[in-house]
N, C-alpha and C positions, 0 to 999 in steps of 0.2 A: 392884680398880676395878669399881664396880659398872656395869653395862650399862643403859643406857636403853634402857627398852621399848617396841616398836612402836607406833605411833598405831593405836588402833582401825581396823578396814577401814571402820566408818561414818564416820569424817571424813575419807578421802582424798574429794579434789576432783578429778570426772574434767576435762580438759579440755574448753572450749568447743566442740560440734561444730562444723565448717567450713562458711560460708555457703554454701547452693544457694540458684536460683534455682525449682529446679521446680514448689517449692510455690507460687510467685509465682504459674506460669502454670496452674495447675492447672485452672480454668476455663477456660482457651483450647485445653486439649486438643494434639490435632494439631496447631493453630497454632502451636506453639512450637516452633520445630526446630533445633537447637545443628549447625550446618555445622562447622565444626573450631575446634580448639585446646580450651585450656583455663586458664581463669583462673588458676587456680593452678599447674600444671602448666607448659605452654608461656607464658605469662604474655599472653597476650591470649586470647579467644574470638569467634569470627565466628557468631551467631545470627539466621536469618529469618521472622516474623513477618510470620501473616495469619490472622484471625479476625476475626468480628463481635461488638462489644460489646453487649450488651443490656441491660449498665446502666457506670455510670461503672466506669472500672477503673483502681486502685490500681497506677498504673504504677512508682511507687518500690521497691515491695518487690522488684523485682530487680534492681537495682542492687549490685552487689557492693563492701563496703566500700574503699575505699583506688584505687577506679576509676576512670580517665577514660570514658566511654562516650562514642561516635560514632554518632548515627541519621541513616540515610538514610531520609528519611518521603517513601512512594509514596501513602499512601492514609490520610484520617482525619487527626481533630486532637486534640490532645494541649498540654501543659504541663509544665515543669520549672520549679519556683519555688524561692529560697531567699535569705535576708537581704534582699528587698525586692525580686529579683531575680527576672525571669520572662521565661523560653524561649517562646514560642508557635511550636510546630510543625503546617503547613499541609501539603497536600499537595505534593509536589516539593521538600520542604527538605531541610534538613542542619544540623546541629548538636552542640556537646557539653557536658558536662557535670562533672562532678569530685564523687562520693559521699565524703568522708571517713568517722567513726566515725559521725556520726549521720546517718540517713536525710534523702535531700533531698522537698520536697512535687514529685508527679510524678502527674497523671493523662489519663487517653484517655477522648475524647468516648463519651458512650451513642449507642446506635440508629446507631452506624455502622461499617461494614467498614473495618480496620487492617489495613496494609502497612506494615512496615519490616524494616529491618534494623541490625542492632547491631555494634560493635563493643567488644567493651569490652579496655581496656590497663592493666595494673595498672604501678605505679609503679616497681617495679627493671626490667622488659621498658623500658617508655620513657627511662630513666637509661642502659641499657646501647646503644642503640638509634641514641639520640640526644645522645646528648653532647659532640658535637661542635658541635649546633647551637642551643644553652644558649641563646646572645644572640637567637636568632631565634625564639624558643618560644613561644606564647602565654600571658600569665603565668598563668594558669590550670595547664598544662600546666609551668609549670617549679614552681608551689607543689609539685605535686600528686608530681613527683621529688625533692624535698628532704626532702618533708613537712613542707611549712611552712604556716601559715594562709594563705592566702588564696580571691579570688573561686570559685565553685563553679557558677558558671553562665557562660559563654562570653560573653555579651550574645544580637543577632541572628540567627535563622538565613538562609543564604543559599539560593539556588535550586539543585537538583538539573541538571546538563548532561545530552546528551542519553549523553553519552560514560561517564557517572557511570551513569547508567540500564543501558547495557550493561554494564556493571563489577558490576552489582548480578546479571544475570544471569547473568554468568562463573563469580561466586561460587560461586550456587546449582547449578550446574553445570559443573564444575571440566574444562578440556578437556585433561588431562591423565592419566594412569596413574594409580591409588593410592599405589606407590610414590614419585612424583614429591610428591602431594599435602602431606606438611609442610614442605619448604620453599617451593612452589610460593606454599601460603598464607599463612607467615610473608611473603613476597613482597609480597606481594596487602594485608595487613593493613598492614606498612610504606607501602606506597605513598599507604595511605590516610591514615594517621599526617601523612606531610610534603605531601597534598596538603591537612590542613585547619587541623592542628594547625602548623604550622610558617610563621610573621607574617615576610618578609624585610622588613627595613626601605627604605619608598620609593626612597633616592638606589642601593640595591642592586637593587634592580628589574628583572630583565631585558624586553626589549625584548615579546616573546612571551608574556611573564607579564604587560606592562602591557595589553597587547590583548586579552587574556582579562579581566584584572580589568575594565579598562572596556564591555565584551561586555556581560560579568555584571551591570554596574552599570544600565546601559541598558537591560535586559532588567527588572529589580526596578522600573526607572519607568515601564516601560512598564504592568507589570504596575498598580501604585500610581495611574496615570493612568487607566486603563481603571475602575479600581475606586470611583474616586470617583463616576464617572457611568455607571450600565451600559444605564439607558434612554437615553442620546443619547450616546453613547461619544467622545472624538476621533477626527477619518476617522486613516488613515494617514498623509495628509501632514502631518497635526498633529501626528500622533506624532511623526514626523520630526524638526521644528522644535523640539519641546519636549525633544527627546533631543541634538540636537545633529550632527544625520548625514541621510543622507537617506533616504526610505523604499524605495527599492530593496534600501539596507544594511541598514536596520534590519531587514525583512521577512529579510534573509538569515542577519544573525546570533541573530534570533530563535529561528527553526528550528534553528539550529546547537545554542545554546545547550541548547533548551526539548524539543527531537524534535514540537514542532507548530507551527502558524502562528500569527498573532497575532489572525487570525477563532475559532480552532478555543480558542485560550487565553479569549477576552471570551465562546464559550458557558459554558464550563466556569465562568470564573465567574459569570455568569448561572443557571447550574445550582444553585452551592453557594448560590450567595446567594435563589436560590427554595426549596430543601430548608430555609435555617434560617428565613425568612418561613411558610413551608406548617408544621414542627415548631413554632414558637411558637402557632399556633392562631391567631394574631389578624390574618389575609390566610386570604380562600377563595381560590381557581383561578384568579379573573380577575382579582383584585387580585393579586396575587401576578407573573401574567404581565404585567402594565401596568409593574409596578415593573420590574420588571427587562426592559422593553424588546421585549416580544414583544406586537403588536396581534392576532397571529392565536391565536387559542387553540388552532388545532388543530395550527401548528407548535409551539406551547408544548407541548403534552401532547406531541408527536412527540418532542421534545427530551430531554424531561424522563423518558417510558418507557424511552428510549435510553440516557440517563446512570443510570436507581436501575431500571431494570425493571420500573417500575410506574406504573398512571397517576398524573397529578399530586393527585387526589381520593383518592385510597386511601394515600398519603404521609404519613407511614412505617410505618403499620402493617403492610401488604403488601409489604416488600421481601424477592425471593428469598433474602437470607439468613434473615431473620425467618419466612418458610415452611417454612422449612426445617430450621429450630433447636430 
């Protein structure tokens, strides 16, 4: 019987190398720092993210095939777009995503400093995880454990609490042993899973869950309210009224919610919304400060040094990250 002979060594086909992301971040340097796990490995990864962008950045290429991804966004704006379908991430949101085979369109604004943090869950980790709570899953999240077609983009993101803000901190500094640390953070990653990923259906609702959701909800209109008019804002008590509660309440569970006040939230947007007037070019100083509600120019520039570190004339070309860079 004659023996069939080896295929040449030049036609073996090496395997596909395994997707990183690090080439993704390669421009961001230090800024990209993988806190625990491992995509492949322990089947989720916890990464923190913070650099300045000094041109648009191709935020898909790290997206790991086959992923749900979870960002808690503190700083800077961003995009997750896919089948007509588009994420707008602001500062203090949260949201997620689902990469299959082909890359989703994902970018983060230029000329501005980024803060987030990642979660990404790959699809047998959330099957083994959660399987119990199949019917409750955002269908996103139950495609994405089947592997079956579906949505790739969540819809809305929601607002960051102030309790999610410490959770982000925890992260980043684990108050625990190192020995303690993988299941500590498998922990940590779970909890985040079923605090975003996991939709109880209304008449299931517990009592505690519905006074957070509507907390949260009230918070998004208040925010939505303020933003329609930032030179003549509604007082508080109008807020009140249009939210459905009173303004002693609202001011409280604003704070709860937000970790600020609801003065302290109408500067900030006042801020973002003069940084993208001042970067379009087409508002100098004092038109800029009129729009957005400020008669005194020299509280304007006070505000404005305080939020980007720079006076509002020298915006953006002079911000300490850009000095620096």
């Amino acid at each position: 019987m004659a023996l069939k002979s080896a295929a040449p060594a030049g036609n073996l086909r090496r395997p596909p190398a395994p997707f990183t992301e690090a080439e993704a971040w390669r421009d961001a340097g230090k800024g990209w720092q993988p806190l625990f796990g491992s995509f492949h490995g322990a089947g989720y990864s916890i990464e923190w993210h913070d650099f300045f962008a000094k041109r648009e950045f191709d935020w898909a290429a790290s997206f790991h095939p086959g992923c749900v991804e979870l960002c808690l966004n503190l700083a800077g704006h961003g995009f997750v777009e896919c089948q007509r379908q588009r994420m707008e991430f602001r500062p203090n949101t949260v949201g997620f995503y689902h990469r299959k085979d082909e890359p989703l369109t994902a970018r983060r604004a230029a000329n501005e400093q980024h803060q987030f943090l990642t979660v990404e869950f790959s699809g047998p980790f959330l099957a083994k995880h959660l399987a119990g709570m199949v019917p409750m899953l955002h269908p996103l999240v139950r495609a994405a454990m089947e592997n079956q077609p579906g949505v790739l983009v969540s819809g809305a993101t929601v607002r960051l609490t102030a309790a999610q803000h410490q959770l982000i901190s925890t992260l980043r500094q684990p108050p625990v042993y190192a020995a303690s640390q993988p299941l500590w953070y498998q922990c940590k990653a779970l909890e985040l899973a079923v605090t975003f990923l996991v939709q109880p259906p209304p008449e299931s609702e517990m009592f505690c869950t519905r006074q957070q959701r509507v907390a949260q909800e009230r918070v998004e209109q208040v925010i939505f309210l303020l933003k329609q008019d930032l030179a003549a804002p509604p007082t508080l008590e109008e807020l009140g009224k249009k939210t459905g509660c009173s303004h002693f309440y609202l001011s409280r569970i604003f704070s709860a919610q937000t970790g600020h006040t609801i003065t302290q939230q109408l500067r900030q947007l006042r801020m973002e919304r003069a940084a993208e007037l001042l970067k379009s070019g087409e508002h100098n100083v004092t038109e800029t400060a009129l729009e957005v509600g400020y008669n005194s120019l020299s509280h304007f520039s006070a505000a404005f040094h305080e939020t980007f570190g720079c006076c509002p004339g020298l915006y953006p070309l002079k911000t300490p990250a850009q000095n620096t860079g």
